[in-house]
N, C-alpha and C positions, 0 to 999 in steps of 0.2 A: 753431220753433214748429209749421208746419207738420205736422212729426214725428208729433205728439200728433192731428193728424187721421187722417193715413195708421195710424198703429196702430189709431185706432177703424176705419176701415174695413178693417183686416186684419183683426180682430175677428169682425165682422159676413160679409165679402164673399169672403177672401181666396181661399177654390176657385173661386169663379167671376168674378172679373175680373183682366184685367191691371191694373198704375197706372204709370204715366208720371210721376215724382214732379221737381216742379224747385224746388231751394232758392233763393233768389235772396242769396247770402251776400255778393255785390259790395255790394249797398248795406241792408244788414240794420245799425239795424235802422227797418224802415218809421216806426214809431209817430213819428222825430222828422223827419220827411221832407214836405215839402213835397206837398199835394193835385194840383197839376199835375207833380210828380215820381213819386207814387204811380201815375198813371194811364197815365204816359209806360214806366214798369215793366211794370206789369201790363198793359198793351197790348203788347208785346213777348214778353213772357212766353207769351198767347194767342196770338200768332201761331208763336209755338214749337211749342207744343201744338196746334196746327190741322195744324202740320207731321206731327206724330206720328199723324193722324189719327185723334184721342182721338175719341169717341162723348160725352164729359161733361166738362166745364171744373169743378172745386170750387175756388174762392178762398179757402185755407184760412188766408186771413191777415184778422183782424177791420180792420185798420188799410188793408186794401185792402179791405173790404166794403164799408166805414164810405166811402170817399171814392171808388171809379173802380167799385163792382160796376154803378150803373145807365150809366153811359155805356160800361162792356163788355158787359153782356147787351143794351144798345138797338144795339150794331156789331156784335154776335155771334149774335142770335139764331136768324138764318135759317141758321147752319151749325153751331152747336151750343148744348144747354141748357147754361146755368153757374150753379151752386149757389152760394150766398155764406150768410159764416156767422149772418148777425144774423135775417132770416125764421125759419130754423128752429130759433134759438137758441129766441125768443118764440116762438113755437108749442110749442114744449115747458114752458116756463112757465104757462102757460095750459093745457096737456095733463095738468099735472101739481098743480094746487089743485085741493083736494081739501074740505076743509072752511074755510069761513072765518069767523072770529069777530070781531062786529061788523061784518061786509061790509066789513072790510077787507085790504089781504092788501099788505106792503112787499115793494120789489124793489131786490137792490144791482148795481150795474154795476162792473165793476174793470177797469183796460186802460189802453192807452197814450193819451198826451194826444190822439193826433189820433181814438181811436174816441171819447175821452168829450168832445172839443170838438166832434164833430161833432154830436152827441146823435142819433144813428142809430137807437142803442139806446130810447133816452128816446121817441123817434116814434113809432117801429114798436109798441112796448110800448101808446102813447098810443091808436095805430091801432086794433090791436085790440082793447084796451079801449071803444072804442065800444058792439062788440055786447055786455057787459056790463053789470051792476048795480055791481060793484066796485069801494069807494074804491080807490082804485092808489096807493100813495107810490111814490116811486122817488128813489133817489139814484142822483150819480155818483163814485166817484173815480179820477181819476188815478193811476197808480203806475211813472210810468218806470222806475224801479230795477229793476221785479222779471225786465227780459228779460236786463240784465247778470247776474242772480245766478244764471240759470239757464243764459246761457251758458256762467259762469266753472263752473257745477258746483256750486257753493255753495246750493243750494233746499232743503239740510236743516241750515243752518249755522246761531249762533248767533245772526251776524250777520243772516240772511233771517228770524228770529223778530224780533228787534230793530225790523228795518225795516218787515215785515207789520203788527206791532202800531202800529206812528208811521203808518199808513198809513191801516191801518182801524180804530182807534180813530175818525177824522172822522167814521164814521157815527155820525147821529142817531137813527133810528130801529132798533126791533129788527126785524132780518130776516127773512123768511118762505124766499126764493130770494133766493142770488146769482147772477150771470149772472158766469161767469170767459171777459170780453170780448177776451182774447188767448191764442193759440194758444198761447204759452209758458205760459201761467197752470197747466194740468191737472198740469204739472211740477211746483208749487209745494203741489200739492194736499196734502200731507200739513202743513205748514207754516202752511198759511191753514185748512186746520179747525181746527188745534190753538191758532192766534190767535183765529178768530171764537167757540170756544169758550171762551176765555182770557176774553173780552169779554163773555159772556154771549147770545151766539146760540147756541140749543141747536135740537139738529133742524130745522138750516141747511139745505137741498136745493141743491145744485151744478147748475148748466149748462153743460156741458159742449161746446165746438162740433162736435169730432169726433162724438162719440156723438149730437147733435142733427142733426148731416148726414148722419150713417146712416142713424136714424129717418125721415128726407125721403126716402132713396134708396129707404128699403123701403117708403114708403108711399105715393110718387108713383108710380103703375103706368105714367103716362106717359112717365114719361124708361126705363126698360129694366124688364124682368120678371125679378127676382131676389127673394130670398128668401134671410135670414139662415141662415148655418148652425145 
């Protein structure tokens, strides 16, 4: 999943930075992993990556956003910034309504059990919507299945329509954004348009975390001074 970060940032960045990339494939996949296992990971991981003497830590795993991003950036701050995927996910949801009718504007969340038990997403979303007028709906769902289908290769199979649709069918409300809450998800992208449009969400807008962590790296002039190609 990760994967799907690192190509948005090759996208964007690629002439001007190295990447240090680490899959963590011993214990993948996070989403059915325990919150004090997650953390015990991804603390390990950063101090890998501290070893490589990285300039920037990005957590490009939503199910490690979702449960160890603040007790790794409150250990890690004073030796490097680390991006995590759900702030800049919501800041591009909000960067991106544009008109809204009736002042109200629905948002779907999709990911593994532990980003949508955590309701990370649901917070942050809440958070922001303070400085707002905007009714905010927001759902969540779960969708374990879709990291297997993207492991085994199968993201344009008969069977990943089958299972998209039993999935997201459970939304109630018509959607405005959905937020694709795991890094595996942008693999699935041709598959989950073609269901949410199946369903009747037309001019659906995608959130993407690769591309949403881009947008942070080029817009935060604090963490390094780069510019997209």
């Amino acid at each position: 999943g990760g994967l799907s970060v690192y190509k948005s940032l090759c996208k964007s960045f690629r002439k001007q930075i190295s990447i240090v990339y680490l899959g963590d494939l011993a214990h993948l996949p996070y989403g059915e992993k325990s919150t004090q296992s997650i953390i015990r990971y991804s603390d390990k991981i950063c101090t890998f990556l501290l070893e490589k003497k990285v300039d920037i830590i990005i957590i490009a795993c939503n199910s490690a956003s979702s449960v160890a991003s603040k007790y790794l950036i409150s250990k890690y701050y004073q030796k490097v910034p680390i991006i995590e995927t759900i702030n800049p996910s919501v800041r591009q949801v909000y960067s991106n309504i544009k008109i809204i009718k009736d002042n109200s504007y629905s948002v779907g969340i999709i990911g593994t059990e532990t980003t949508v038990q955590s309701q990370a997403y649901d917070n942050a979303l809440q958070s922001y919507n303070k400085h707002t007028k905007i009714n905010l709906k927001i759902e969540s769902i779960a969708c374990p299945l879709f990291v297997p289908l993207v492991e085994e290769g199968w993201e344009n199979t008969e069977i990943a329509h089958q299972i998209a649709t039993k999935y997201l069918s459970q939304f109630k409300n018509k959607l405005d954004t959905i937020i694709l809450a795991c890094t595996h998800y942008p693999i699935l992208f041709k598959t989950l348009d073609f269901v949410f449009q199946k369903l009747g969400n037309k001019n659906l807008q995608f959130i993407n975390s690769g591309d949403a962590i881009a947008q942070e790296l080029y817009s935060n002039n604090n963490l390094f001074k780069i510019v997209p190609k």
